[in-house]
C-alpha positions as CSV (number, residue, x, y, z in Angstrom):
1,X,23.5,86.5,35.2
2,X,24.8,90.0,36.6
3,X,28.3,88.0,38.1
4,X,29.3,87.0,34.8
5,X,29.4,90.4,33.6
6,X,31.1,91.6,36.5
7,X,34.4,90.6,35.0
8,X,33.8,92.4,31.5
9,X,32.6,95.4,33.3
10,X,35.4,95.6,35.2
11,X,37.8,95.1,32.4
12,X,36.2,97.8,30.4
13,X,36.5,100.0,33.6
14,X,39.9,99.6,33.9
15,X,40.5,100.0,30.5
16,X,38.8,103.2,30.4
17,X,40.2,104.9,33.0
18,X,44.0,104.5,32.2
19,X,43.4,105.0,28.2
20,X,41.5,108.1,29.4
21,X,44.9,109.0,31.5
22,X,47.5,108.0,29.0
23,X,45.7,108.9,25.6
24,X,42.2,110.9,25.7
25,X,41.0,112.2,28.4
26,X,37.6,113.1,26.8
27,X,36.6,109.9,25.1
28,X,33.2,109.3,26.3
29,X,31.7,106.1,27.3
30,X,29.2,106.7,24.8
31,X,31.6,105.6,22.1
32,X,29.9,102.3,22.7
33,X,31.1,98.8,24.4
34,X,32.0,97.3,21.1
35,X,35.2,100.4,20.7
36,X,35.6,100.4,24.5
37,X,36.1,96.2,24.5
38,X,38.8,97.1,21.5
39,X,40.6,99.7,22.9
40,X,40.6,97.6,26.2
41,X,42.2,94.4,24.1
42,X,45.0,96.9,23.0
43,X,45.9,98.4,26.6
44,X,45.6,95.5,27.8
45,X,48.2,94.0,24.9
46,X,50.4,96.5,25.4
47,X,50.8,96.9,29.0
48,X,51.1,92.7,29.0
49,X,54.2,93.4,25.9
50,X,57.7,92.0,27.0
51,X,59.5,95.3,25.5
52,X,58.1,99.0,24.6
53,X,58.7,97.9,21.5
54,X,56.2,95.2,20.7
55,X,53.9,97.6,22.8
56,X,54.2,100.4,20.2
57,X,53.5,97.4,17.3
58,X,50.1,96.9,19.2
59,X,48.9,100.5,18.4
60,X,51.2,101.0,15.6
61,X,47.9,100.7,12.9
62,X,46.5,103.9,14.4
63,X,49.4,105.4,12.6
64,X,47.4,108.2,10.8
65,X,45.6,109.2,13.8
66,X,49.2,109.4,15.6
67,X,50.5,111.3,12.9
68,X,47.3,113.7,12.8
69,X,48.1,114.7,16.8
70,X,52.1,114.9,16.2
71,X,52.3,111.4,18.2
72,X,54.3,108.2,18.0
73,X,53.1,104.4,18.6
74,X,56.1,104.5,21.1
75,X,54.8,107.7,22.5
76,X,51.5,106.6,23.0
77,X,52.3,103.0,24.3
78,X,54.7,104.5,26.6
79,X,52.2,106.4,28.4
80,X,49.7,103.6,28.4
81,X,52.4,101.5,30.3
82,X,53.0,104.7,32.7
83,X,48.9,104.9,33.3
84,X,48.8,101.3,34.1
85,X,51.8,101.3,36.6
86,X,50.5,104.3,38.2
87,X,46.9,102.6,38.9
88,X,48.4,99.0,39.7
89,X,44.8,97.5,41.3
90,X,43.6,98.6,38.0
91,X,46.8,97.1,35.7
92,X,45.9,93.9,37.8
93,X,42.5,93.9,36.7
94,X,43.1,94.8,33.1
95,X,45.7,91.8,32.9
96,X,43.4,89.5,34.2
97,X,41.7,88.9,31.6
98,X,45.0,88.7,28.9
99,X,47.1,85.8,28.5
100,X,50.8,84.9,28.3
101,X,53.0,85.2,25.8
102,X,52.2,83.0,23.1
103,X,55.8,80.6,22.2
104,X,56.0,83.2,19.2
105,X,56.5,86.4,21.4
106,X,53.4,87.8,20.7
107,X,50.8,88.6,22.9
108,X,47.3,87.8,22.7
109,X,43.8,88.4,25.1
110,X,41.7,86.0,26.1
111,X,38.0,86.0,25.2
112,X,35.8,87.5,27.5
């Protein structure tokens, strides 16, 4: 049914457009929904962190790539957080789909 992908799509969407803003503006929706539903997991984990932080400890494993570009986890997660207060309807709809805190501070998504 097209309405119960609606949700996904938008998700992905959102993710999309403020990773685009924040990290790369030239990654291409060809790198496939699998890596898009990823790297939407992550934003969405970071924006939803209590402190900047636990938001840099989301991306923090893509240390070499961070490195590679002269970049920090902080850096990055920083601007992530910046994209998504910037396009609120879209930091809305991104957060939709993530849960709470879990009772151990960290945060987790929800399956889609």
């Amino acid at each position: 049914m097209a309405s119960d992908r609606l949700p996904n799509a938008a998700y992905l969407d959102a993710a999309k457009t403020i990773y685009r803003a924040a990290i790369d503006p030239s990654a291409l929706d060809a790198e496939g929904e699998a890596w898009w539903s990823a790297v939407a997991d992550e934003v969405a984990e970071v924006i939803a962190a209590p402190t900047a932080s636990q938001a840099a400890q989301v991306v923090a494993w893509w240390h070499r790539d961070w490195t590679s570009v002269n970049d920090t986890p902080r850096a990055a997660a920083a601007r992530i957080r910046r994209a998504a207060r910037a396009q609120s309807g879209l930091r809305r709809r991104l957060l939709a789909g993530a849960r709470s805190a879990s009772p151990s501070g960290d945060t987790h998504v929800a399956d889609r």
